[in-house]
C-alpha positions in Angstrom: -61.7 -3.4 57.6 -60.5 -4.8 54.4 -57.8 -7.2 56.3 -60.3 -8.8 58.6 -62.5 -9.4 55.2 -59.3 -11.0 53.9 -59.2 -13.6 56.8 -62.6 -14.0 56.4 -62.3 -15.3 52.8 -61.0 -18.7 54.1 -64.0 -19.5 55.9 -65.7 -19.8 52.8 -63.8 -23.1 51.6 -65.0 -24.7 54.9 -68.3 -25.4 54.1 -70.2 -27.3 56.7 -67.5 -26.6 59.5 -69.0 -25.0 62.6 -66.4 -22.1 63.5 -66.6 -19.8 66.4 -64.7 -16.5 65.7 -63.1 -14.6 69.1 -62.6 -10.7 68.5 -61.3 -8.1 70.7 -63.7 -6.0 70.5 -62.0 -2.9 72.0 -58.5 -3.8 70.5 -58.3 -0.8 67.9 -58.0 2.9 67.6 -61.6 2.8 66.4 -62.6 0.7 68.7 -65.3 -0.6 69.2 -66.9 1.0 66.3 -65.1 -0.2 63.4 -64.5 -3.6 64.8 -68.3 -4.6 65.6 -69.0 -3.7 62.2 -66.6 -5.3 60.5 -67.6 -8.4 62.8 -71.1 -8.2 61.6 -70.4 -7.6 58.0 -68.6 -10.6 58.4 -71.0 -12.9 59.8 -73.8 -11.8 58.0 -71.7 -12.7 54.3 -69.7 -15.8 55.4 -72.8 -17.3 58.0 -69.8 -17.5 61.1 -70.5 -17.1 64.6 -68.0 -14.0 66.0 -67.8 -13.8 69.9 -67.4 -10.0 70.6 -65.0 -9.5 73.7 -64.8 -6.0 75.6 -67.1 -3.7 77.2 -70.5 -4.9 76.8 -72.4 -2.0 77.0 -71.0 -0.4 74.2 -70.8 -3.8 72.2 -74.4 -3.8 72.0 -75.0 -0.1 71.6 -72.8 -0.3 68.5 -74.8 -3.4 67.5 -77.9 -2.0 67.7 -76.9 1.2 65.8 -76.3 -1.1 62.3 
């Protein structure tokens, strides 16, 4: 997780940019566990919006479980 937080520290700068993030939401070993909750960290500290790909169903579970 702390790469992903070190991308995310550019969107900072760009205040008053609208950015839409893509992630591959079942693209890990951890998947999609770790990668929905770094996406989440993420958009809750730098205000983004973070398009989850993957399986849907367990997207959301994992959502609803932070």
């Amino acid at each position: 997780m702390k790469k992903i937080y070190n991308v995310f520290k550019y969107f900072k700068i760009m205040k008053g940019v609208t950015m839409k993030v893509v992630v591959d939401g079942m693209g890990g070993d951890n998947s999609p566990e770790a990668i929905v909750e770094g996406c989440v960290l993420a958009q809750k500290e730098y205000d983004i919006d973070i398009i989850i790909t993957g399986q849907e169903d367990l997207n959301k579970k994992r959502i609803r479980k932070i």
